[in-house]
C-alpha positions in Angstrom: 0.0 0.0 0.0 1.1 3.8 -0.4 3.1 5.4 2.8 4.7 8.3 3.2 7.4 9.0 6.1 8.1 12.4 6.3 11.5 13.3 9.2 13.8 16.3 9.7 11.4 18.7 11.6 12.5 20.5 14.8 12.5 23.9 16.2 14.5 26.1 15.0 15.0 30.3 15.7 13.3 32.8 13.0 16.0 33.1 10.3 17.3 29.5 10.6 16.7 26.3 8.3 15.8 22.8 8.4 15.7 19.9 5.3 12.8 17.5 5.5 12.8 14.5 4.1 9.6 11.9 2.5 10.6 8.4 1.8 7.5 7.1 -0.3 6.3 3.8 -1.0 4.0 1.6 -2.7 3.5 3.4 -6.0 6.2 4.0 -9.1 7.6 7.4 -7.5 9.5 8.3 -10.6 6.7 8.9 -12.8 4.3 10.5 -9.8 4.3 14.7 -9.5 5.1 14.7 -5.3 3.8 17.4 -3.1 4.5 19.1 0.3 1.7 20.3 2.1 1.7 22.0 6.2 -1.1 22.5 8.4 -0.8 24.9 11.0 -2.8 25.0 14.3 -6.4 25.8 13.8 -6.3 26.1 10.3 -6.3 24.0 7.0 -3.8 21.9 5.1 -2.0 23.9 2.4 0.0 23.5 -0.4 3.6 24.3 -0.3 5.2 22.9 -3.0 5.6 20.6 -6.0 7.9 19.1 -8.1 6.5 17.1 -11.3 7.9 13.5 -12.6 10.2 15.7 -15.3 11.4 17.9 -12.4 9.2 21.3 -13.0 8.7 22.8 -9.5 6.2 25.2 -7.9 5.5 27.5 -5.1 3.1 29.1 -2.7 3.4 32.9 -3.0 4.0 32.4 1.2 7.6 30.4 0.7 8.8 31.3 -3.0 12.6 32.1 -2.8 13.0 30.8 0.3 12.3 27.0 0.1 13.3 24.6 -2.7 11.8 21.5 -3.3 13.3 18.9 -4.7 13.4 14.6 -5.5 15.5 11.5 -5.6 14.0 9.3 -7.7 16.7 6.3 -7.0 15.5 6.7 -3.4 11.8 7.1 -4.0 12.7 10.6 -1.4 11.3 14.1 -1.9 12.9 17.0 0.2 12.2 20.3 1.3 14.6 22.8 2.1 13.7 25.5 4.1 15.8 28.7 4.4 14.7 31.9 6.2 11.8 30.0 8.4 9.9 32.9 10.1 7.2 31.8 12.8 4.2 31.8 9.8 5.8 28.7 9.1 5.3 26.5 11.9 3.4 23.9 10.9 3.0 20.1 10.9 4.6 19.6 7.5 3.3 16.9 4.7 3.9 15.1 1.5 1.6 13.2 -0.9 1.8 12.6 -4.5 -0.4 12.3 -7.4 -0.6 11.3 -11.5 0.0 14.8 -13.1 -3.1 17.0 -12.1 -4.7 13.9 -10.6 -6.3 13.6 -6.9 -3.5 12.7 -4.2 -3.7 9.4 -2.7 -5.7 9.3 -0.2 -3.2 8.0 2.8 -1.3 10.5 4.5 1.8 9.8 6.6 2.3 10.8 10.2 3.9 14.3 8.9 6.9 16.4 10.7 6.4 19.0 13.2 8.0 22.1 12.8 8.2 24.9 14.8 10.2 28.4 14.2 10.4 30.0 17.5 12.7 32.5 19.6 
């Protein structure tokens, strides 16, 4: 069945940067556009990023120039790296995947907390 393990949260101070990983299994990952998605407190899940099977990325408007998403296909493993976290980014951070503009599977992995803080 499809699971995703996302790792590398923590907290970190306002400015600093963390790397999360997604190991993905259970479909063909190579051929799959993968997604981060965060959920904050209190409010819903949102999109963060993509990155397409051909390696086409995109952004929300709230983390463009400061995160880059990107894949290892070889190791079925998306990343996100996160420079210049501010405390609008604390979140419970995602990943899923879907066929090009396809619904996401419908399993969801535990996610990764992370919290920007002084």
């Amino acid at each position: 069945q499809v699971q995703f393990v996302e790792s590398g949260g923590g907290l970190v101070q306002p400015g600093g940067s963390l790397r999360l990983s997604c190991a993905a299994s259970g479909f063909t990952f190579s051929i799959f556009t993968v997604k981060w998605y965060r959920q904050a407190t209190g409010k819903e899940r949102e999109l963060v990023a993509t990155i397409a099977s051909k390696g086409n990325t995109n952004y929300a408007d709230s983390v463009k120039g400061r995160f880059t998403i990107s894949r290892a296909n070889g190791k079925n493993t998306v990343y996100l790296q996160m420079n210049s976290l501010n405390v609008e980014d604390t979140a419970v951070y995602y990943c899923n995947a879907a066929m090009g503009r396809g619904p996401d599977f419908s399993s969801w992995g535990p996610g990764t907390q992370v919290t920007v803080s002084s």
